[in-house]
PDB file of N, CA, C and O in Angstrom:
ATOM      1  N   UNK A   1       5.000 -13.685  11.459  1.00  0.00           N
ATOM      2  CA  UNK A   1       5.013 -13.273  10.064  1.00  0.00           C
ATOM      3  C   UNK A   1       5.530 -11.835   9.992  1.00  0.00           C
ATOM      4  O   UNK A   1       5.145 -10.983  10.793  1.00  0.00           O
ATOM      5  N   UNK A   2       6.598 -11.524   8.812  1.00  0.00           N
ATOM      6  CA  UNK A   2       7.220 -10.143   9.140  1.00  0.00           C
ATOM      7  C   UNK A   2       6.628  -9.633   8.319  1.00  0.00           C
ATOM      8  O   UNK A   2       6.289 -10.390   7.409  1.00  0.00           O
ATOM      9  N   UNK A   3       6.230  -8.260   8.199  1.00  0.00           N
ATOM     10  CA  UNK A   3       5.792  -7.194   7.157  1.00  0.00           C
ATOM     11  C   UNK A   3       7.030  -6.915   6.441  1.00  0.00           C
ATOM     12  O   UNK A   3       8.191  -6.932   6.850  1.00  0.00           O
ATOM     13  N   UNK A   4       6.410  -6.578   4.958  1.00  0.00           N
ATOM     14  CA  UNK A   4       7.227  -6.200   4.049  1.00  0.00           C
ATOM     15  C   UNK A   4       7.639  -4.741   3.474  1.00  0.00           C
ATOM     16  O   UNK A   4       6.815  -4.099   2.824  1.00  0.00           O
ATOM     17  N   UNK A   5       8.587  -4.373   3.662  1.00  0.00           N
ATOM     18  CA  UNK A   5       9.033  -2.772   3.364  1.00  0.00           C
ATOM     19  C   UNK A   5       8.514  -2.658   1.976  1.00  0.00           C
ATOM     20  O   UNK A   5       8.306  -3.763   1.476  1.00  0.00           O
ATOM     21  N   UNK A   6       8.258  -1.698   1.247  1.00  0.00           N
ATOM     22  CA  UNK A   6       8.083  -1.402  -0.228  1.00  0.00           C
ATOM     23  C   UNK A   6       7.684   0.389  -0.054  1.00  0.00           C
ATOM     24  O   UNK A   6       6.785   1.135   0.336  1.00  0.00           O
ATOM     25  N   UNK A   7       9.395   0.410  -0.794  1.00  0.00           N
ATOM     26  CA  UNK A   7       9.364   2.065  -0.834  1.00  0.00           C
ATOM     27  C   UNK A   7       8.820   2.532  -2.435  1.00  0.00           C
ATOM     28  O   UNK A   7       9.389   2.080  -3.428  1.00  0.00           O
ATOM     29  N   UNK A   8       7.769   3.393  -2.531  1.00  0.00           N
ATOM     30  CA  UNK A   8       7.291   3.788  -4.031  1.00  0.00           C
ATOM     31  C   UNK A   8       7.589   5.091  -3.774  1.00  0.00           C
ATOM     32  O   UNK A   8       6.798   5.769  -4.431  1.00  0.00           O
ATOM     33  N   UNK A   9       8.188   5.656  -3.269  1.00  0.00           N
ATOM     34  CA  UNK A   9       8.348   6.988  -3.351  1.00  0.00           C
ATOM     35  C   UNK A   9       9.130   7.495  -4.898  1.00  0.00           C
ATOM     36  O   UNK A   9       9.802   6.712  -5.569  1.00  0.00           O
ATOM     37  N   UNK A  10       8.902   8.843  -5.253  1.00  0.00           N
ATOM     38  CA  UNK A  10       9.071   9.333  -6.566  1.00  0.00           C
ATOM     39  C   UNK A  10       8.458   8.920  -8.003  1.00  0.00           C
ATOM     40  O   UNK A  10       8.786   9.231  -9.148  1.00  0.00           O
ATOM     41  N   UNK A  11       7.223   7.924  -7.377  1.00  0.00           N
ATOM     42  CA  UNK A  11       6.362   7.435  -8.367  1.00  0.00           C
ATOM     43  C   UNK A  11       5.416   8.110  -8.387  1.00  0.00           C
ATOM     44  O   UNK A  11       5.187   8.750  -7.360  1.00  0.00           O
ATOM     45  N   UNK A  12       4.404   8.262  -9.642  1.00  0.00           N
ATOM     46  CA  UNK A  12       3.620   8.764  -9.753  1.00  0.00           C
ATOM     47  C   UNK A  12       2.375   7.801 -10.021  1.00  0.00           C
ATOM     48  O   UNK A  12       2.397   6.661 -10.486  1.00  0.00           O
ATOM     49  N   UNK A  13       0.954   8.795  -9.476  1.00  0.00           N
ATOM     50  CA  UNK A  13      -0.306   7.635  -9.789  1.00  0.00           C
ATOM     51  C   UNK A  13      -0.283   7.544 -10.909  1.00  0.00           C
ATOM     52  O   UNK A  13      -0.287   8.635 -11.479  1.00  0.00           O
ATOM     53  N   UNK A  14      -0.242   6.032 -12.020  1.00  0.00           N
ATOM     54  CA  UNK A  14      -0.625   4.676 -10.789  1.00  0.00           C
ATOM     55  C   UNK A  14      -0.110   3.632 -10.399  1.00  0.00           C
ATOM     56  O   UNK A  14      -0.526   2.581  -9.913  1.00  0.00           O
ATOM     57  N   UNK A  15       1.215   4.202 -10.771  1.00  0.00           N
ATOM     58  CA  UNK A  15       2.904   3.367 -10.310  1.00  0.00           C
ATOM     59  C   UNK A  15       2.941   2.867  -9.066  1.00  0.00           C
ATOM     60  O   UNK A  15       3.478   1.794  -8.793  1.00  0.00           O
ATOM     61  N   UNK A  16       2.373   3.615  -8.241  1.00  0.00           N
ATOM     62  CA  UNK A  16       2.526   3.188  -6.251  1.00  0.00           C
ATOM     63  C   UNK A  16       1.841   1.839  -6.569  1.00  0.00           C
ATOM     64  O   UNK A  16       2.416   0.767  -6.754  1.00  0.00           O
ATOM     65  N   UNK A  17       0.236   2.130  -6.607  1.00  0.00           N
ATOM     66  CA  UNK A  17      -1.010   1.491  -6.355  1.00  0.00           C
ATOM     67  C   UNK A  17      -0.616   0.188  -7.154  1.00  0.00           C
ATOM     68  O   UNK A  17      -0.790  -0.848  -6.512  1.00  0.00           O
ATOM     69  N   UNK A  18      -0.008   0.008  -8.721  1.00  0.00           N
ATOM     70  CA  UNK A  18      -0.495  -0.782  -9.607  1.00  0.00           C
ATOM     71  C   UNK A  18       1.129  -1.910  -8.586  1.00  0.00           C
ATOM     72  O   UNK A  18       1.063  -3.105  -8.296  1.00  0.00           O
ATOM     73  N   UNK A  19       2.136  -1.115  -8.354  1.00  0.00           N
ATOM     74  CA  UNK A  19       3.435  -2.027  -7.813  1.00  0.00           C
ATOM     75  C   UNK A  19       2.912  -2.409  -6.595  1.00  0.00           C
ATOM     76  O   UNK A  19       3.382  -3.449  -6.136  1.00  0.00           O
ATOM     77  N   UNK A  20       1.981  -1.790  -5.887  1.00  0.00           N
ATOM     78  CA  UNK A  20       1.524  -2.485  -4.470  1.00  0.00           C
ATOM     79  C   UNK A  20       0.696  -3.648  -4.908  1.00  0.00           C
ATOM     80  O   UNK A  20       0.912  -4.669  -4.255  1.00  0.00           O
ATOM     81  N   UNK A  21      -0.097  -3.733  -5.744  1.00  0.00           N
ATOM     82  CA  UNK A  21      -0.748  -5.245  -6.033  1.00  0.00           C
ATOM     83  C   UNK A  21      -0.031  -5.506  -6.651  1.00  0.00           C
ATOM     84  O   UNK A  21      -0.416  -6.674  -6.612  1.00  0.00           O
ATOM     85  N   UNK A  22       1.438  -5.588  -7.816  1.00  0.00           N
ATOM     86  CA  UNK A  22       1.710  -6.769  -7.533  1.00  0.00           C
ATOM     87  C   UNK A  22       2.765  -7.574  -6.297  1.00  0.00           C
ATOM     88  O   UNK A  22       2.742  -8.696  -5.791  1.00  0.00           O
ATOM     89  N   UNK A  23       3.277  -6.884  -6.203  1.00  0.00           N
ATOM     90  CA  UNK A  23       3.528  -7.257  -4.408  1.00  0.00           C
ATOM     91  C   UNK A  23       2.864  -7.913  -3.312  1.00  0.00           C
ATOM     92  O   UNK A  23       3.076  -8.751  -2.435  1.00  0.00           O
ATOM     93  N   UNK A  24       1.885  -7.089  -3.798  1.00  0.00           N
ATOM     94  CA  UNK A  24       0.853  -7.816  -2.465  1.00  0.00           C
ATOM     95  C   UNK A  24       0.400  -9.551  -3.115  1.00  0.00           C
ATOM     96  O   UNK A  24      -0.083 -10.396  -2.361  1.00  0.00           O
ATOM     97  N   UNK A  25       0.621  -9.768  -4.321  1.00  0.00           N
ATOM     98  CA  UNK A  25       0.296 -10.837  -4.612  1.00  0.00           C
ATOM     99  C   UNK A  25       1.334 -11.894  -4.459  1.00  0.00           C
ATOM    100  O   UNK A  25       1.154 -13.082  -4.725  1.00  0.00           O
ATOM    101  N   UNK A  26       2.151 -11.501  -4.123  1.00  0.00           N
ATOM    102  CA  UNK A  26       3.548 -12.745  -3.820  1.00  0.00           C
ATOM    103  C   UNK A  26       3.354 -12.922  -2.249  1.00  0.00           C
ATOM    104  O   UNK A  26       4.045 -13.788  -1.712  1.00  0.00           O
ATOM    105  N   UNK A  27       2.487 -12.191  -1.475  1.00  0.00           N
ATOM    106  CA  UNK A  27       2.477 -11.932  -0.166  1.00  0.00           C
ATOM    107  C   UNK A  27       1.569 -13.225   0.234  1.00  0.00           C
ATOM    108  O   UNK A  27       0.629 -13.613  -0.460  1.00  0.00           O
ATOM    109  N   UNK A  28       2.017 -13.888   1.555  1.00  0.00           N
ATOM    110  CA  UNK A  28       1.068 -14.387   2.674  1.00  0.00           C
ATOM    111  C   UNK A  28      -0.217 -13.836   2.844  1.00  0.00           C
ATOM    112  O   UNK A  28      -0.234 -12.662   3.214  1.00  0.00           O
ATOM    113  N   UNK A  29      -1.235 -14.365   2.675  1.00  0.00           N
ATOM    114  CA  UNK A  29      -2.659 -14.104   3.440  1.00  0.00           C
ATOM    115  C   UNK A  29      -2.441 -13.868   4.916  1.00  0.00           C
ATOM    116  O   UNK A  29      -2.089 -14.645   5.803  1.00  0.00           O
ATOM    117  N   UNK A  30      -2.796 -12.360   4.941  1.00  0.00           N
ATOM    118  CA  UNK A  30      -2.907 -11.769   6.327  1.00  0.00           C
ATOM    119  C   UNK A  30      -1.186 -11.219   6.735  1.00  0.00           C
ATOM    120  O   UNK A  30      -0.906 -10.805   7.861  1.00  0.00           O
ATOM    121  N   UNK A  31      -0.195 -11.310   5.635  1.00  0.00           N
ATOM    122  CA  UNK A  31       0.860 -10.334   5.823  1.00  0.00           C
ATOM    123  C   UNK A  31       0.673  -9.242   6.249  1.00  0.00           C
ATOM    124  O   UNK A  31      -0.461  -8.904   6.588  1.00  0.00           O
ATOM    125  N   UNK A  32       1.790  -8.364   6.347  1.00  0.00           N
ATOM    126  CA  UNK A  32       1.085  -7.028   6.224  1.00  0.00           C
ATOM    127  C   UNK A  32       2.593  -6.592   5.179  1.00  0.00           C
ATOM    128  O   UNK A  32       3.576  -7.326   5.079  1.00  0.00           O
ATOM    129  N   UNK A  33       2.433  -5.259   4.504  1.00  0.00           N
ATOM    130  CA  UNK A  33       3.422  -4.346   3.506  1.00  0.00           C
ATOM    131  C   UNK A  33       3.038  -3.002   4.263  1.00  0.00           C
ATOM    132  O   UNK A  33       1.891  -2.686   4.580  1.00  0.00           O
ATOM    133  N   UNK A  34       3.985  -2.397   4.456  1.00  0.00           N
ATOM    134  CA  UNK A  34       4.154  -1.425   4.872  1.00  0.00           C
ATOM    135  C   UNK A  34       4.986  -0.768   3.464  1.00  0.00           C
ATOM    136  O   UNK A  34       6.099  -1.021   3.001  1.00  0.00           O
ATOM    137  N   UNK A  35       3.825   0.250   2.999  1.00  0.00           N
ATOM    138  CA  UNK A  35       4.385   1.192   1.622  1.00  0.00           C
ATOM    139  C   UNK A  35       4.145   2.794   2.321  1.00  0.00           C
ATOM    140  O   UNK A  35       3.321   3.403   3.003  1.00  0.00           O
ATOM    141  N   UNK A  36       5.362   2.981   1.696  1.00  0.00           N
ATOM    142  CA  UNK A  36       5.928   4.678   1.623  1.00  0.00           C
ATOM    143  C   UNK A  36       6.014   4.981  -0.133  1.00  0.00           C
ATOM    144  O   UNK A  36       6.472   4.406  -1.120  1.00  0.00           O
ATOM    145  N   UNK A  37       5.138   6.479   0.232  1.00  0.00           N
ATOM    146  CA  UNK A  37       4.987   6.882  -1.144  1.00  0.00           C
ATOM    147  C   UNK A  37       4.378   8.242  -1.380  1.00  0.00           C
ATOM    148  O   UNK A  37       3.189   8.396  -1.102  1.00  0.00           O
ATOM    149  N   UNK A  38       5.173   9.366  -1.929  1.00  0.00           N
ATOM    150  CA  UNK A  38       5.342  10.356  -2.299  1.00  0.00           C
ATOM    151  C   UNK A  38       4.019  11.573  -2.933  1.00  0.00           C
ATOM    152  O   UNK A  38       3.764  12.776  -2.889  1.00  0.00           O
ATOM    153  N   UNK A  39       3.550  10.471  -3.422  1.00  0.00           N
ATOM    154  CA  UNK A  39       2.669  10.885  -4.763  1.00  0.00           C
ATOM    155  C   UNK A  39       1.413  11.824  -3.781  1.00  0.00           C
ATOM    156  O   UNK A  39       1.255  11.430  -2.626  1.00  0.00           O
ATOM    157  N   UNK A  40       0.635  12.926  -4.220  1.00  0.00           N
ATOM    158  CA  UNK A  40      -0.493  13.268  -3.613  1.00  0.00           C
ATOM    159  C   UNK A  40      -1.441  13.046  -3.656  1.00  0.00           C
ATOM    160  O   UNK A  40      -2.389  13.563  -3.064  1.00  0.00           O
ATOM    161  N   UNK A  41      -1.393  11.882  -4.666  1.00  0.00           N
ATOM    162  CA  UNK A  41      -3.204  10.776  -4.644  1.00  0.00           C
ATOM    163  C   UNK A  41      -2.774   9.788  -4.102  1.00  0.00           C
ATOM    164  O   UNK A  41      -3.668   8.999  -4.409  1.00  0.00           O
ATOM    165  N   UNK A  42      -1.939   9.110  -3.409  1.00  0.00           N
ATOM    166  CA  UNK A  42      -1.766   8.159  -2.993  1.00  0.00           C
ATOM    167  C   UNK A  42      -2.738   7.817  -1.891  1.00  0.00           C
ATOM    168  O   UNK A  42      -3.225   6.688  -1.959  1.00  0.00           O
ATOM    169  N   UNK A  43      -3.179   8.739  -0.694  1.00  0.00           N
ATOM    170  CA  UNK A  43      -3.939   8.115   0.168  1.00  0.00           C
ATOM    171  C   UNK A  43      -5.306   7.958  -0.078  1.00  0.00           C
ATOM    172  O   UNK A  43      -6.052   7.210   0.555  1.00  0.00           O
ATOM    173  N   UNK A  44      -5.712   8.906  -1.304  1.00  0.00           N
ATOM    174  CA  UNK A  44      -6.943   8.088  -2.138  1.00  0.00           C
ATOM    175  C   UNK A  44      -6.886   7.052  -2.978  1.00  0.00           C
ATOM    176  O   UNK A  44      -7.778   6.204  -2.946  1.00  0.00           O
ATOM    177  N   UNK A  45      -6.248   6.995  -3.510  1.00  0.00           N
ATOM    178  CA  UNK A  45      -5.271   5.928  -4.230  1.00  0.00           C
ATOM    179  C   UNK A  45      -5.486   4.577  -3.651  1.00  0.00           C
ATOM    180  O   UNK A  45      -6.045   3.717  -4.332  1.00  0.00           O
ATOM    181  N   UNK A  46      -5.101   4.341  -2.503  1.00  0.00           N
ATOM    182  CA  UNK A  46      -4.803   3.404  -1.463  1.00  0.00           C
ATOM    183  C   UNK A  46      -5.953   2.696  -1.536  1.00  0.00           C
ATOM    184  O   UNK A  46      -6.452   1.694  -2.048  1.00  0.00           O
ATOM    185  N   UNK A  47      -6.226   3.814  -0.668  1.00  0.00           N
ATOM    186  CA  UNK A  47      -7.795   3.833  -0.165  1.00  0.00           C
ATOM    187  C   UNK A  47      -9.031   2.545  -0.794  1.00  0.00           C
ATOM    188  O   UNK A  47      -9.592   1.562  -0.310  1.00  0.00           O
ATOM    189  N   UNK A  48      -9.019   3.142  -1.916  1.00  0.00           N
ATOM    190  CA  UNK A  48     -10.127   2.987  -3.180  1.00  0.00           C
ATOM    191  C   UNK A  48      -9.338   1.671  -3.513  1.00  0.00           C
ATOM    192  O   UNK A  48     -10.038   0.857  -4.115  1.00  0.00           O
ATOM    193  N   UNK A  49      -7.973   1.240  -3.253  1.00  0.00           N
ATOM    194  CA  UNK A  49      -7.552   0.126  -3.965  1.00  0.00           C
ATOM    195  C   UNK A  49      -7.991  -1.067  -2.904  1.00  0.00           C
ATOM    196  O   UNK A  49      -8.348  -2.182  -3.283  1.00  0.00           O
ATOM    197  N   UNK A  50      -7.908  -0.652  -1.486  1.00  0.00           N
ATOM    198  CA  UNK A  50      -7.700  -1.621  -0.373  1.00  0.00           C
ATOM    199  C   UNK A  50      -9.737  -1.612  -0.623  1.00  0.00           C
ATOM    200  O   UNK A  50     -10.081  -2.744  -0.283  1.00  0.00           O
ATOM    201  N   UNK A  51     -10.827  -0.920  -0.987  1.00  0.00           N
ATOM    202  CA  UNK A  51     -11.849  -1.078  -0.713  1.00  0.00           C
ATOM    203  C   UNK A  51     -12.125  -2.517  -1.647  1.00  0.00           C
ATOM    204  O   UNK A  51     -12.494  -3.651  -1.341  1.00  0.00           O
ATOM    205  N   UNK A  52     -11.686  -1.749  -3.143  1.00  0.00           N
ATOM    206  CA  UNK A  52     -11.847  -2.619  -4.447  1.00  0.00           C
ATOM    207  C   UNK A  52     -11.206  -4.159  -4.130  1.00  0.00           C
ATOM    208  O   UNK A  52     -11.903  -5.167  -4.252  1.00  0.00           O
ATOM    209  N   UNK A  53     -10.326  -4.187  -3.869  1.00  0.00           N
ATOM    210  CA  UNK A  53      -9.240  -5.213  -3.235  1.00  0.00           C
ATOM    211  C   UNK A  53      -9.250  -6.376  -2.631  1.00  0.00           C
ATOM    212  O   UNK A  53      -8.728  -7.480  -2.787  1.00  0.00           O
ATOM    213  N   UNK A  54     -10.217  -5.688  -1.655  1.00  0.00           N
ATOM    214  CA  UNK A  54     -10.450  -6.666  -0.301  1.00  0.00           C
ATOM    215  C   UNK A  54      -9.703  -6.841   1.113  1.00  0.00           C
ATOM    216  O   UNK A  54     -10.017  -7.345   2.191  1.00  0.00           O
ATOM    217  N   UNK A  55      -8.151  -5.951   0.416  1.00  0.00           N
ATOM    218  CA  UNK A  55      -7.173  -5.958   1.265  1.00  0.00           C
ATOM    219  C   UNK A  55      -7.781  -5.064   2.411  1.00  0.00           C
ATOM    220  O   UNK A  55      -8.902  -4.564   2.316  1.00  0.00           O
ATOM    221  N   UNK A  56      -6.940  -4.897   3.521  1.00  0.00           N
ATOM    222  CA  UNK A  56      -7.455  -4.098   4.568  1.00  0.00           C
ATOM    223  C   UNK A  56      -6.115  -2.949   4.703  1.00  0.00           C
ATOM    224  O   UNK A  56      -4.951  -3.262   4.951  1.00  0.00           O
ATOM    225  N   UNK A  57      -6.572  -1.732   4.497  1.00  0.00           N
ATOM    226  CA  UNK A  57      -5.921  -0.944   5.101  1.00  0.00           C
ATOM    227  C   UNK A  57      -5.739  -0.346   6.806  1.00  0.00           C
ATOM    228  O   UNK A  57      -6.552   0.313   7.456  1.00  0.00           O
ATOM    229  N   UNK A  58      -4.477  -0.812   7.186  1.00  0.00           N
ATOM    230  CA  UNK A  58      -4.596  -0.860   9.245  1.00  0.00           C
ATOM    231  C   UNK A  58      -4.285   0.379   9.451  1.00  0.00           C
ATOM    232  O   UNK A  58      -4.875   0.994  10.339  1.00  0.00           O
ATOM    233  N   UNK A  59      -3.226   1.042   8.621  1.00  0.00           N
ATOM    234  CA  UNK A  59      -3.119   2.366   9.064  1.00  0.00           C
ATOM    235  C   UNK A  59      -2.451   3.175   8.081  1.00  0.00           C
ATOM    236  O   UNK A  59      -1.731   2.634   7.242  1.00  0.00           O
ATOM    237  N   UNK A  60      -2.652   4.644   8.109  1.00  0.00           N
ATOM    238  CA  UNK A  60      -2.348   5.280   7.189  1.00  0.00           C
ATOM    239  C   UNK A  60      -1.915   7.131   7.648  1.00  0.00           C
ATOM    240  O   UNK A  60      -2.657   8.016   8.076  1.00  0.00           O
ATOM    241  N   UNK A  61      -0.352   7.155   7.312  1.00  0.00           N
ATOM    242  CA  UNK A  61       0.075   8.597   8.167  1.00  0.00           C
ATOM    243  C   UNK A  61       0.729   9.286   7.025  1.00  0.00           C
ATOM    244  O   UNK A  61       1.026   8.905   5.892  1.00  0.00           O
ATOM    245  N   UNK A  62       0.884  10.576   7.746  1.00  0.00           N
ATOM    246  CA  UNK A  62       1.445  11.501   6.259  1.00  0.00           C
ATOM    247  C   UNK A  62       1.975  12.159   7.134  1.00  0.00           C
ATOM    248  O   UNK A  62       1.384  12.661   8.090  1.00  0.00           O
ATOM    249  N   UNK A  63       3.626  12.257   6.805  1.00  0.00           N
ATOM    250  CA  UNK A  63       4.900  13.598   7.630  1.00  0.00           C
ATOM    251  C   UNK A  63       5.423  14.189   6.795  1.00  0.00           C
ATOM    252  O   UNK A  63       6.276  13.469   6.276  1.00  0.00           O
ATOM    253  N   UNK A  64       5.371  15.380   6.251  1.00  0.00           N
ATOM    254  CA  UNK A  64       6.237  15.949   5.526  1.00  0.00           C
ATOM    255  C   UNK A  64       5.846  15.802   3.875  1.00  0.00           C
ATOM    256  O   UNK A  64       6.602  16.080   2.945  1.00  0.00           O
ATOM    257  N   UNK A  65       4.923  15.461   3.806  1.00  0.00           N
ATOM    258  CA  UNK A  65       4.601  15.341   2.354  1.00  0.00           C
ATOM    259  C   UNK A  65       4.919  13.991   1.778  1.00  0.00           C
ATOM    260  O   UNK A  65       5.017  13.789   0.568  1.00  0.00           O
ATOM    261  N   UNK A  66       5.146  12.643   3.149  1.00  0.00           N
ATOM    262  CA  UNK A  66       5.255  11.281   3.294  1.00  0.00           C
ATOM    263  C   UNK A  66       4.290  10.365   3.404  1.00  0.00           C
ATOM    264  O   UNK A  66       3.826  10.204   4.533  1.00  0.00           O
ATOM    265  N   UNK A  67       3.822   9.654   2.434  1.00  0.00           N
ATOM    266  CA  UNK A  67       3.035   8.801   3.376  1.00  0.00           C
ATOM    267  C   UNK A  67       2.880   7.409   3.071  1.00  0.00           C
ATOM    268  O   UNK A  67       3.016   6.667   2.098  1.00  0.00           O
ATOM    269  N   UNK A  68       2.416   7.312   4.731  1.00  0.00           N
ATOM    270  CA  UNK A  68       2.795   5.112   4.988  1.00  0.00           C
ATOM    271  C   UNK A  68       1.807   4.638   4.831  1.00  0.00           C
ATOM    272  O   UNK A  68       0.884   5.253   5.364  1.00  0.00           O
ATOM    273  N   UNK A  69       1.595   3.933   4.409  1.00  0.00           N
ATOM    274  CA  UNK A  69       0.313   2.422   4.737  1.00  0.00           C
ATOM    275  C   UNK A  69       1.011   1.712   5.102  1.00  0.00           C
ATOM    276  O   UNK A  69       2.230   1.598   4.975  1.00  0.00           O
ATOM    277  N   UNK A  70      -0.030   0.932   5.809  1.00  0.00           N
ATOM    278  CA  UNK A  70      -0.168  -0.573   6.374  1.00  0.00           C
ATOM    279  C   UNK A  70      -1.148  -1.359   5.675  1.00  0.00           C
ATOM    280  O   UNK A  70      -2.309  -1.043   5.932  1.00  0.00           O
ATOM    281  N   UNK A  71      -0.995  -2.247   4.906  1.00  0.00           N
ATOM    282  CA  UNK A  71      -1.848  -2.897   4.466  1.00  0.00           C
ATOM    283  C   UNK A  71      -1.806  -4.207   4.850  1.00  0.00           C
ATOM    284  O   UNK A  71      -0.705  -4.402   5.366  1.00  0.00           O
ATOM    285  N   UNK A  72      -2.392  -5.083   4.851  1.00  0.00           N
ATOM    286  CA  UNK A  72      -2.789  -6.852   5.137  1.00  0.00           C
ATOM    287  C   UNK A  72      -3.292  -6.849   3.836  1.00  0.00           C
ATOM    288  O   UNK A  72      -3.915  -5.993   3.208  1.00  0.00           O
ATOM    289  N   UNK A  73      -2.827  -8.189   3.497  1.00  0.00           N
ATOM    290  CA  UNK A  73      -2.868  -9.017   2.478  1.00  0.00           C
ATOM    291  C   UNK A  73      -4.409  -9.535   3.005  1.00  0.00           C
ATOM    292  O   UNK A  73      -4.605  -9.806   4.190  1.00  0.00           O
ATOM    293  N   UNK A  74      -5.494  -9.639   1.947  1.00  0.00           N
ATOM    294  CA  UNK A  74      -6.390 -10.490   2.064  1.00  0.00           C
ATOM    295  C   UNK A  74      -6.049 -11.945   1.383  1.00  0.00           C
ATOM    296  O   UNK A  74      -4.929 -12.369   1.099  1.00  0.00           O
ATOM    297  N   UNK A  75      -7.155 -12.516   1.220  1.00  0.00           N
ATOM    298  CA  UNK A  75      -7.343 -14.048   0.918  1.00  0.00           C
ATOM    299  C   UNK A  75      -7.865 -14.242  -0.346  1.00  0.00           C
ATOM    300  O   UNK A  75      -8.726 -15.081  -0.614  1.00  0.00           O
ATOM    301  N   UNK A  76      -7.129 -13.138  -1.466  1.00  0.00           N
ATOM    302  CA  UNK A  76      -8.033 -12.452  -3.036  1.00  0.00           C
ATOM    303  C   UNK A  76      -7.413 -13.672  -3.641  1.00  0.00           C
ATOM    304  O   UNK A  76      -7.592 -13.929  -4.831  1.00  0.00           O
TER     305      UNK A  76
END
């Protein structure tokens, strides 16, 4: 199963978060999306969405004022 790119960069909260669910909803149970995104609430953002969610956040990095998730699709 391949992970899915989804660049949100130059969006603002809650443009990332609200375009990552719906994305994540066209997705395979247990995919993963790999999102890049700009914004400086995003890794709370995420966060709080993957808790609420159910989804699982696998990993989460910031370079340069960048940052990635990894998310998996749950079974919502």
């Amino acid at each position: 199963m391949q992970k899915q790119l989804f660049d949100f960069t130059g969006l603002k909260c809650p443009l990332p978060v609200l375009k990552a669910r719906r994305a994540l909803k066209s997705m395979a149970i247990g995919q993963l999306a790999e999102i890049t995104a700009d914004d400086p609430a995003a890794p709370i953002d995420f966060q709080h969405f993957c808790e609420t969610s159910g989804h699982t956040l696998e990993q989460q990095s910031e370079q340069n004022g960048l940052f990635t998730f990894l998310i998996r699709k749950s079974n919502e």
